[in-house]
N, C-alpha and C positions, 0 to 999 in steps of 0.2 A: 543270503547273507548281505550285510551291510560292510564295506569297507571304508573302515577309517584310518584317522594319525593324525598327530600335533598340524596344529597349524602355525602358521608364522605372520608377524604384522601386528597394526595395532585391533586387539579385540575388544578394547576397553566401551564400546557398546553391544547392546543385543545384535544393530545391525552392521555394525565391522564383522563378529565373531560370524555371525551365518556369510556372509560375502568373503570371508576366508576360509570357511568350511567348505561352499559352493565351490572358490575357485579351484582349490585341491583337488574338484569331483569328488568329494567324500560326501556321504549319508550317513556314516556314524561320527562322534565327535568325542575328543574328552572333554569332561565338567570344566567351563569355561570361568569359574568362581569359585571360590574361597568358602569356607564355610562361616566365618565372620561377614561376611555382605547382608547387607539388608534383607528385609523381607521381601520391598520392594522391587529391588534387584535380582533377589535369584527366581522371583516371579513374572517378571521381562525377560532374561533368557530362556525359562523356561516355555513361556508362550511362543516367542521366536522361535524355540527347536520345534514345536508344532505345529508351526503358519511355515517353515521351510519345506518340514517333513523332512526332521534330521534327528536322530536317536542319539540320546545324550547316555554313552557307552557303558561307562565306569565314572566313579570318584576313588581316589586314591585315598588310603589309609596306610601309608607305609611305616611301621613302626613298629616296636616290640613286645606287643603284650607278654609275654614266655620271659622277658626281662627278671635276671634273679636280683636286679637291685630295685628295692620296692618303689620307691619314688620312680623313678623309669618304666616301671610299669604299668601304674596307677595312672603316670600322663598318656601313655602307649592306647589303654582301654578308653581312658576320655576320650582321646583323637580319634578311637573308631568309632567310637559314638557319637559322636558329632560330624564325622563323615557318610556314618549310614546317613543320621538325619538328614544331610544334607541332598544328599542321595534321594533319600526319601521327596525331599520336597521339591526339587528342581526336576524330576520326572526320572533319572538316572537308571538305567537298568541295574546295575549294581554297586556298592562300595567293594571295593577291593584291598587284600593288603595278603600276603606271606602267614605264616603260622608263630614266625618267631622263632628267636632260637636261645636254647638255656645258656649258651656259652658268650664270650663278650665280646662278639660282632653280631648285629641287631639279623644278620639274611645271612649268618653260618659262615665256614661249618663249622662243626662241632659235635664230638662223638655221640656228649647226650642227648641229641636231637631226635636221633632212630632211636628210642627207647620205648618202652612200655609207660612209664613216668610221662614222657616229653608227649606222648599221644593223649594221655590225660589231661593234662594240663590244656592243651589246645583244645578238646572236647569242652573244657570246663569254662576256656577264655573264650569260643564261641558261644556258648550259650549264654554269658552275662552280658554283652553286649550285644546283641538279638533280644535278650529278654526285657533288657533296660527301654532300647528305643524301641523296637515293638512295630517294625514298618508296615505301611499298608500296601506300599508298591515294590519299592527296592528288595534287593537280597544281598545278602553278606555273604562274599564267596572269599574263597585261600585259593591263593595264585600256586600252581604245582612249580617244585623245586627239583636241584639235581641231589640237596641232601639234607633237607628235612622234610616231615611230612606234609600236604600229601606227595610221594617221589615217585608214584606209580599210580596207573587205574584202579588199582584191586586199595592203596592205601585209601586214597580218594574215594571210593565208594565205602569203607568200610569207616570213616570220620564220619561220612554223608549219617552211614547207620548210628553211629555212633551219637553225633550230635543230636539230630533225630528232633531239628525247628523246619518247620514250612518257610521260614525266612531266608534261612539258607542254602545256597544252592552250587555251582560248581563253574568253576574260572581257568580255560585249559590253555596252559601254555606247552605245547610239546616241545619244545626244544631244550625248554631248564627239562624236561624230564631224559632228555639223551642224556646221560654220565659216564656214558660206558662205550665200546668199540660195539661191541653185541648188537648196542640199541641203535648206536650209531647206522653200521651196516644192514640191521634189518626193523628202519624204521616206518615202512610200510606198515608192518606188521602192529606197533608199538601204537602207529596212529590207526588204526583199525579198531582195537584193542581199546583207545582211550573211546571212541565213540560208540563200538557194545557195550561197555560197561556205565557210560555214563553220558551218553548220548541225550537221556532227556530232561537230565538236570543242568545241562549247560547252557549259560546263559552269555556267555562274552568269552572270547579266543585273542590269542596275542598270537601274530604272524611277525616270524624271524624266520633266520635259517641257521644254517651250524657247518660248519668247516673242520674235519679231522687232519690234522698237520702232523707230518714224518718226523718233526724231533722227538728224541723219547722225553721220558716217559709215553703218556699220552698226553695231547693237549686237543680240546675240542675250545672253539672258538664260534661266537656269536658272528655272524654276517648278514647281508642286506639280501631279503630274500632274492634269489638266483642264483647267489655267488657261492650258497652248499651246496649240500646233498638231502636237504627233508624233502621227500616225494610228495610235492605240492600237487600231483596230478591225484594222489589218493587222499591229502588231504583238505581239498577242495571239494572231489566227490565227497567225503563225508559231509562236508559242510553242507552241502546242496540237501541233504537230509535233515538238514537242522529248522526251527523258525525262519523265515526267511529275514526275519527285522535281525537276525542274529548279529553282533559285531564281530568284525573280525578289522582287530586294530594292531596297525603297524605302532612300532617302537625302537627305543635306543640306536638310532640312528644320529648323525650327527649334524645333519643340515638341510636344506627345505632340498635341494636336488638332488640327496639322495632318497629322500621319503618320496619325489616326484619316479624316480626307475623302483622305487619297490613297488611303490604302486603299479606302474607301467607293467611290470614281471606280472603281479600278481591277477589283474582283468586280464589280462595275456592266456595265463592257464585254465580261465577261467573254463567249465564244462558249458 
């Protein structure tokens, strides 16, 4: 596997963006540009992540294609199609974004999101934007959530079936998939589980971690990998099984020294 995360500093050239990628120690990266940049431009850092030997991870598409107000949707599917390509052309393992949700926060929750309808609709909003831009390298993957689709291995591979494009492929974040005390306490299990099922359509991993807190109800909380409970020693062997160019990109942290101790944690465990 490849571990990356944001970088910090100025990247505003190819050779800033690898020289703050290098210092990090990261080998993977996110898309260091825009999808309005030149031709020229996203053609320099893409040579630069090849002369580094740095894997440019993801491109974000975060946005709402599942949008019920149609203008907002209409922009939502442009912006992934213009992020695949982007994807596409800067060498990007994947664009990435959420499935959307029918209710009116763009990333939930919302009851009709677990529906039979709301699994359609996302079956139907991956294959137009797959089918429009058409990548020769890239894949368009849905980041797993705590409560829309896909919220489980078995939902996740059953979209995969569903959707049923070679473009598309699978983007695992196990920690939006803890929701529960269940998954919480036996997430060994849960991360086993994501890598049988779908082990060899994965193409990029988001490393967090997750903290179960005693006030009631329940509250589960995002943290800096170490500072939970996800059994990093089982989900690092899985990784170890994976391509080895695999990314495994840190996130939502809030500053370059904490992204320097999650990394730190995360070669630590490494097998």
């Amino acid at each position: 596997m490849r571990l990356g995360g944001p970088v910090f500093g100025d990247i505003s050239t190819p050779q800033r963006w690898v020289a703050a990628v290098q210092a990090a120690g990261y080998r993977a990266a996110y898309c260091p540009v825009k999808n309005d940049a030149s031709k020229t431009t996203i053609a320099a850092y893409a040579q630069a992540a090849r002369e580094a030997d740095i894997v440019i991870a993801e491109v974000g598409a975060w946005s709402n294609p599942l949008s019920q107000d149609p203008q907002t949707r209409r922009e939502a599917r442009k912006f992934c199609k213009r992020q695949l390509a982007l994807a596409d052309k800067i060498g990007a393992v994947c664009c990435v974004n959420i499935a959307g949700s029918l209710g009116g926060k763009w990333d939930g929750p919302c009851a009709e999101d677990l529906t039979e309808a709301a699994f359609a609709q996302i079956v139907e909003s991956v294959q137009e934007i797959v089918d429009a831009v058409q990548p020769d390298r890239a894949v368009y993957t849905l980041e797993t959530m705590p409560w829309m689709y896909p919220d489980s291995p078995q939902s996740y591979l059953d979209l995969m079936q569903a959707i049923d494009r070679k473009s598309v492929a699978v983007h695992l974040d196990p920690v939006n998939l803890i929701n529960c005390p269940a998954r919480y306490f036996n997430n060994a299990t849960l991360l086993r589980e994501c890598f049988a099922l779908l082990g060899p359509q994965i193409v990029g991993v988001h490393a967090k971690d997750i903290a179960l807190r005693e006030n009631l109800t329940v509250h589960l909380d995002e943290v800096r990998p170490g500072l939970g409970e996800l059994d990093y020693s089982v989900f690092l062997e899985e990784m170890s099984a994976l391509p080895p160019d695999t990314p495994f990109m840190l996130e939502h942290l809030p500053n370059e020294e904490e992204y320097r101790l999650a990394a730190a944690f995360v070669r630590a465990q490494m097998p």
